[in-house]
C-alpha positions as a Markdown table, in Angstrom:
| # | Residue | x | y | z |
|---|---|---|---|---|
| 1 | Unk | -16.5 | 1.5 | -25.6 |
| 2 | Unk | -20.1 | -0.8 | -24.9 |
| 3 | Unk | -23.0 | 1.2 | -23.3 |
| 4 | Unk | -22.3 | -1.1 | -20.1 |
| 5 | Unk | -18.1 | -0.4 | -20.3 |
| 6 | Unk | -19.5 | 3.8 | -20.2 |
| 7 | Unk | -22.0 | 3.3 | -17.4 |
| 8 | Unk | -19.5 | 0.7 | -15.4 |
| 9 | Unk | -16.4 | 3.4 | -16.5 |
| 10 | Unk | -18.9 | 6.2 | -15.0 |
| 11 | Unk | -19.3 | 4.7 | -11.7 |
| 12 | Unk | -15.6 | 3.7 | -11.1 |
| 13 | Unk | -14.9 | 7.2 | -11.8 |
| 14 | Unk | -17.8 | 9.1 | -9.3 |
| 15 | Unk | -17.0 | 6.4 | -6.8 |
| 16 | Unk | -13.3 | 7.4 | -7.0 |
| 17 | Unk | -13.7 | 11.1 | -6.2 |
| 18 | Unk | -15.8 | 10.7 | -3.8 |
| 19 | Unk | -14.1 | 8.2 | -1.8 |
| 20 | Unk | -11.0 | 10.1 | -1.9 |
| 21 | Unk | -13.1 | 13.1 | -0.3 |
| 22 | Unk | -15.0 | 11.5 | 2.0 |
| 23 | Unk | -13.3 | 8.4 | 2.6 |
| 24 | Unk | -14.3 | 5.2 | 1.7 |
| 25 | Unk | -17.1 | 4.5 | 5.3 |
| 26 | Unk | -18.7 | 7.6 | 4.8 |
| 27 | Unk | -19.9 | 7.4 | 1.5 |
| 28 | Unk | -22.7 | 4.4 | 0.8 |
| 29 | Unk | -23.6 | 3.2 | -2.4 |
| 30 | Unk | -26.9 | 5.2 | -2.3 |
| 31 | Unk | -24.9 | 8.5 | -2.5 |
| 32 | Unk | -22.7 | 7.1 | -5.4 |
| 33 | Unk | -26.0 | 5.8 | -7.5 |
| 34 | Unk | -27.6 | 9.1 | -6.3 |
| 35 | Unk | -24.8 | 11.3 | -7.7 |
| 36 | Unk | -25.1 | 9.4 | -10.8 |
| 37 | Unk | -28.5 | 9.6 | -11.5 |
| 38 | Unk | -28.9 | 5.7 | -11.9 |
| 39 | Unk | -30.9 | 3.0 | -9.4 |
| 40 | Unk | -28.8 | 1.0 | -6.9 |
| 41 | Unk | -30.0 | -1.5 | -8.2 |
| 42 | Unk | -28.6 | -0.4 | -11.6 |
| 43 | Unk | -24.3 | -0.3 | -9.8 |
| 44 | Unk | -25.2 | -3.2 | -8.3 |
| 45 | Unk | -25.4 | -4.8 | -11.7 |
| 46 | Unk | -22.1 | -4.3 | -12.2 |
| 47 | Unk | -20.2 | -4.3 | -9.1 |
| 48 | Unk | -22.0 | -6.4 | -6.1 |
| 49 | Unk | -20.3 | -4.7 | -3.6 |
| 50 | Unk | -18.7 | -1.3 | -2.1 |
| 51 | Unk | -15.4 | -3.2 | -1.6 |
| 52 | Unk | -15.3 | -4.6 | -5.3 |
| 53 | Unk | -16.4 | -1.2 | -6.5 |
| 54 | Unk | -13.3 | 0.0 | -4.4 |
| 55 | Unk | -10.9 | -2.5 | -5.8 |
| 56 | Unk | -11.9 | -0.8 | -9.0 |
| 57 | Unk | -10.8 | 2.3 | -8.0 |
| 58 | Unk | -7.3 | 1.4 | -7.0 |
| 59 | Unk | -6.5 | -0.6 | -9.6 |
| 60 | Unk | -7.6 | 1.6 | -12.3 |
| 61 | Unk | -5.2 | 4.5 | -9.7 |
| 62 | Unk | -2.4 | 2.1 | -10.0 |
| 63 | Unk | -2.5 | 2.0 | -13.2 |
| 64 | Unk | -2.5 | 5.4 | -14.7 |
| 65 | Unk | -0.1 | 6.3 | -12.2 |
| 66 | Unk | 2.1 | 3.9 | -13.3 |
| 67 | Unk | 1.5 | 5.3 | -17.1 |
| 68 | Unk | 2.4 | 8.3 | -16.0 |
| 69 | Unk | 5.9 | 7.1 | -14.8 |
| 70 | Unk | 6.2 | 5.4 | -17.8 |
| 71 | Unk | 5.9 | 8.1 | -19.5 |
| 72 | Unk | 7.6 | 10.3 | -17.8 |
| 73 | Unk | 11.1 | 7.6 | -17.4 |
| 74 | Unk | 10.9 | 6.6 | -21.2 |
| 75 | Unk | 11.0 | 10.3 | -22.6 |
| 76 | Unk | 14.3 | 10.3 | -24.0 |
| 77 | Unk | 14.2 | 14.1 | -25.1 |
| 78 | Unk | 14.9 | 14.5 | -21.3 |
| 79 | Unk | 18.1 | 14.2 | -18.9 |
| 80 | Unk | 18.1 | 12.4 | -15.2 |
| 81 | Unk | 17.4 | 16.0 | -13.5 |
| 82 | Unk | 14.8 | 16.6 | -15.9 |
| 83 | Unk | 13.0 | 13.6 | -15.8 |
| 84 | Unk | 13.4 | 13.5 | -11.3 |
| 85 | Unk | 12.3 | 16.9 | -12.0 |
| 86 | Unk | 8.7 | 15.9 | -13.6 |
| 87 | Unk | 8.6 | 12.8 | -11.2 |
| 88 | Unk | 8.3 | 14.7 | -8.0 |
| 89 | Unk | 5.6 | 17.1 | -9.4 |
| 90 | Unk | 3.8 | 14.4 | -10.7 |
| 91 | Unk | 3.7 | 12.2 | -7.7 |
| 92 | Unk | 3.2 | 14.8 | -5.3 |
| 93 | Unk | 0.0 | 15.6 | -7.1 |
| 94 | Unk | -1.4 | 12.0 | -7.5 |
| 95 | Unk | -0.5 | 12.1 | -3.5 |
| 96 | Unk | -2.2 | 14.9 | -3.0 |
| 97 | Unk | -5.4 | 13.6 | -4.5 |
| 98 | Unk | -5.4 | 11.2 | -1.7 |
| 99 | Unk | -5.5 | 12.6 | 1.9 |
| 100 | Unk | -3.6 | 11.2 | 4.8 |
| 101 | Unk | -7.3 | 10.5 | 6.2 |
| 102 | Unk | -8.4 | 8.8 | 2.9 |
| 103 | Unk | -5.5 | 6.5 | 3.3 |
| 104 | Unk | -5.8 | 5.8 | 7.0 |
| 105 | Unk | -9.3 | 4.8 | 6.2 |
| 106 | Unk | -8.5 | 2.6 | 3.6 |
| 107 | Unk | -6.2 | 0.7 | 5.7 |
| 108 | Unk | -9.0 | 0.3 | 8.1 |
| 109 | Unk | -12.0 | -0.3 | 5.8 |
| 110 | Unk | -10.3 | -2.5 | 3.6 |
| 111 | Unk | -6.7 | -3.8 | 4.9 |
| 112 | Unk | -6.4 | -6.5 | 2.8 |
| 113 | Unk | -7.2 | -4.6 | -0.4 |
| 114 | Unk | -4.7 | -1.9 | 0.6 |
| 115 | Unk | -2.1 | -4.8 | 1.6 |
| 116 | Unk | -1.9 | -6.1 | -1.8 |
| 117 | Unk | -2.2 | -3.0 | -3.6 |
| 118 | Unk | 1.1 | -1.3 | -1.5 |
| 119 | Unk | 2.6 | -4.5 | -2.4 |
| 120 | Unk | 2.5 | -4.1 | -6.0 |
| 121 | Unk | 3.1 | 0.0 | -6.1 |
| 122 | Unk | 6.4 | -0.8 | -3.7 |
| 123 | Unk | 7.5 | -3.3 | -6.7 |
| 124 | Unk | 7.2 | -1.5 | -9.2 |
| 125 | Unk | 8.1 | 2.0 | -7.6 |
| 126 | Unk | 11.6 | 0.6 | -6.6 |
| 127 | Unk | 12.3 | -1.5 | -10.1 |
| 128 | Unk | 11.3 | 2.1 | -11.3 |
| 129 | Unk | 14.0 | 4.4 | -8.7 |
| 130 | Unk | 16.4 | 1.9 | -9.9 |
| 131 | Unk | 16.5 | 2.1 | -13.3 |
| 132 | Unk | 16.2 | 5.9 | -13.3 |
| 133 | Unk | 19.1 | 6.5 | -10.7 |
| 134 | Unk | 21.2 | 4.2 | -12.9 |
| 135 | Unk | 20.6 | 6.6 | -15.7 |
| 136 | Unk | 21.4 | 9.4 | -13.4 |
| 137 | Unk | 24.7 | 7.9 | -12.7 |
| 138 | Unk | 25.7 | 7.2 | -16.4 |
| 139 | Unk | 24.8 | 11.1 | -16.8 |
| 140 | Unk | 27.3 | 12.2 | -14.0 |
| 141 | Unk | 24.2 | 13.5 | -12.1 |
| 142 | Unk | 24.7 | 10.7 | -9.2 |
| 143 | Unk | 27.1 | 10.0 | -7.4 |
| 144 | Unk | 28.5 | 6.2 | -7.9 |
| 145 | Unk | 30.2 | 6.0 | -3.8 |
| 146 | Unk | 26.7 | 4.6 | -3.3 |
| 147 | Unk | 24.3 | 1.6 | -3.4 |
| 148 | Unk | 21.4 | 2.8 | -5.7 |
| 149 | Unk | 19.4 | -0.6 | -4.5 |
| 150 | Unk | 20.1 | 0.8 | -0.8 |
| 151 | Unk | 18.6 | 4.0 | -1.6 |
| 152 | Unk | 15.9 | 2.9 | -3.0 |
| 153 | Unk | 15.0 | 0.6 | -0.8 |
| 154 | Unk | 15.0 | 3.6 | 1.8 |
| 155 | Unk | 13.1 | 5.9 | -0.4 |
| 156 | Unk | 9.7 | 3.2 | -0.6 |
| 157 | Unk | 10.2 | 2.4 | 3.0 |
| 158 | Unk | 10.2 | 6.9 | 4.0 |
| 159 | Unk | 7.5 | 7.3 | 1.6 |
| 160 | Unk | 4.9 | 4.3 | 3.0 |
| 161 | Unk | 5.9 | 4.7 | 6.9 |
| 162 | Unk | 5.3 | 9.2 | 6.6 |
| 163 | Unk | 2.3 | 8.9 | 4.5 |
| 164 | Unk | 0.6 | 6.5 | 6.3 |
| 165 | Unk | 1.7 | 8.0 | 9.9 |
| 166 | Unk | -1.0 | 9.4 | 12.2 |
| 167 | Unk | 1.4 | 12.1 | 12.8 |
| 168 | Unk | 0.8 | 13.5 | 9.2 |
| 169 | Unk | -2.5 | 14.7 | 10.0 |
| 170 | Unk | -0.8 | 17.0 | 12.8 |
| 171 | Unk | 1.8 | 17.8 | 10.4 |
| 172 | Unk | 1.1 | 21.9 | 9.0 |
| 173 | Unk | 1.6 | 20.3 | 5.5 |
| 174 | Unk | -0.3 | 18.9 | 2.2 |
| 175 | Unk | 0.4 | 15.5 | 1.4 |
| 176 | Unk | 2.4 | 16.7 | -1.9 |
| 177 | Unk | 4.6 | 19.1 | 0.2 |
| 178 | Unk | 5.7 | 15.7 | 2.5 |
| 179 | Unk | 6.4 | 14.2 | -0.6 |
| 180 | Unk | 8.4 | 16.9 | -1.9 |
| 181 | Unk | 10.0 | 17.0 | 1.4 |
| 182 | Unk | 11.0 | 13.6 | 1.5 |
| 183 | Unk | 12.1 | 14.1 | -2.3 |
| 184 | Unk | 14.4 | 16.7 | -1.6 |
| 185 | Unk | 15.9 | 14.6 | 1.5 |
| 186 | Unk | 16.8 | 11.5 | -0.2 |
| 187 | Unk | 17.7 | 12.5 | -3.9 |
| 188 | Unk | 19.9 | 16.0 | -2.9 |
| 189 | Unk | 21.9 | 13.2 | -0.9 |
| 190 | Unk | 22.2 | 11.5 | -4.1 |
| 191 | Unk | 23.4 | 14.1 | -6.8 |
| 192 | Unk | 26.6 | 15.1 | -7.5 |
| 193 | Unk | 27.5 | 18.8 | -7.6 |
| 194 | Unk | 26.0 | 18.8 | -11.5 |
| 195 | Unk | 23.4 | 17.0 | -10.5 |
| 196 | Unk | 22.1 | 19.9 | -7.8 |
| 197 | Unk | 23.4 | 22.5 | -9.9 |
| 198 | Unk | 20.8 | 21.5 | -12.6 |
| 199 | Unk | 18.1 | 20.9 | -9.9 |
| 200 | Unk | 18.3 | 24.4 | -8.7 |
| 201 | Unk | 18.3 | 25.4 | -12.2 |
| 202 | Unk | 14.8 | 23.6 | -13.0 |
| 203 | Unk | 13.4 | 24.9 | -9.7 |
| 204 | Unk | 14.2 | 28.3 | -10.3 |
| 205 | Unk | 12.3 | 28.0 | -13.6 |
| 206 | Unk | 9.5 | 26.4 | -11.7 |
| 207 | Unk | 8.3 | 22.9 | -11.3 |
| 208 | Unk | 7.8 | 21.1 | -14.9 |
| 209 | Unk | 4.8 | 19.5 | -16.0 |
């Protein structure tokens, strides 16, 4: 990596955790140059404005997290209950990162950016539930009375309506608990009696990571 990749890698990454503190109105490019020990001047070299510095931020987001998944789907040293298993603690911690507030503020400060970004993580989360609940019912883990596409359909449209709900602000939960929640709602539905047999098995041993 180039001296100017580090220093432009550097600012993706302060901006990032401090916008998912703050939120992305409250914290000005001063703080972010400030933080970083470099000039305005200097971040504006490389990105010419908060909302491009922004786009950054969730795009390089979208794309680890979708490594992750990656990861996480192609390990073939796991089963379907396994592998569901890792998938809900590792989303419920990337969603955790991000506060209901965060995201309510991103839809306000940037719509458009947030629009096109839900777009592409609503793609790629339901070609995702679809091949992994088709390996759940090759395993005997799912049931096969019912349509995976419905379900997971129904799964990206619970996820995006309850995290991005005013309501979850009121609600006495963290965002990875929701996510849980809604994990445990959906996919218990799913299973066959193996398939929540070995779920309770992996919980009692504790979440994997």
């Amino acid at each position: 990596m180039t001296g100017d990749s580090q220093v432009q890698q550097r600012i993706i990454e302060k901006a990032e955790e401090l916008f998912l503190k703050f939120g992305m109105t409250k914290v000005t490019v001063d703080e972010i140059a400030t933080e970083l020990g470099i000039s305005k001047k200097t971040l504006y070299k490389y990105f010419d404005s908060k909302e491009a510095l922004l786009w950054e931020v969730m795009l390089g987001r979208r794309t680890r997290i979708q490594a992750g998944i990656n990861k996480i789907i192609q390990n073939e040293s796991d089963d379907f209950v396994e592998k569901l298993a890792k998938l809900m603690a590792y989303t419920g911690d990337q969603f955790a990162q991000a506060t209901p507030q965060f995201l309510q503020n991103l839809r306000k400060a940037a719509p458009h950016v947030c629009k096109e970004l839900e777009h592409d993580r609503n793609s790629y989360a339901l070609e995702a539930f679809r091949a992994l609940s088709s390996e759940g019912v090759q395993e005997g883990y799912v049931r096969g009375d019912i349509s995976i596409e419905f379900v997971a359909i129904m799964y990206v449209s619970l996820v995006q309506s309850i995290m991005h709900s005013e309501a979850m602000t009121q609600l006495p939960m963290t965002a990875a608990q929701v996510f849980n929640a809604i994990h445990d709602v959906i996919f218990f539905g799913m299973f066959t009696d193996k398939g929540r047999t070995k779920m309770e098995v992996i919980r009692q041993k504790g979440h994997p990571r």
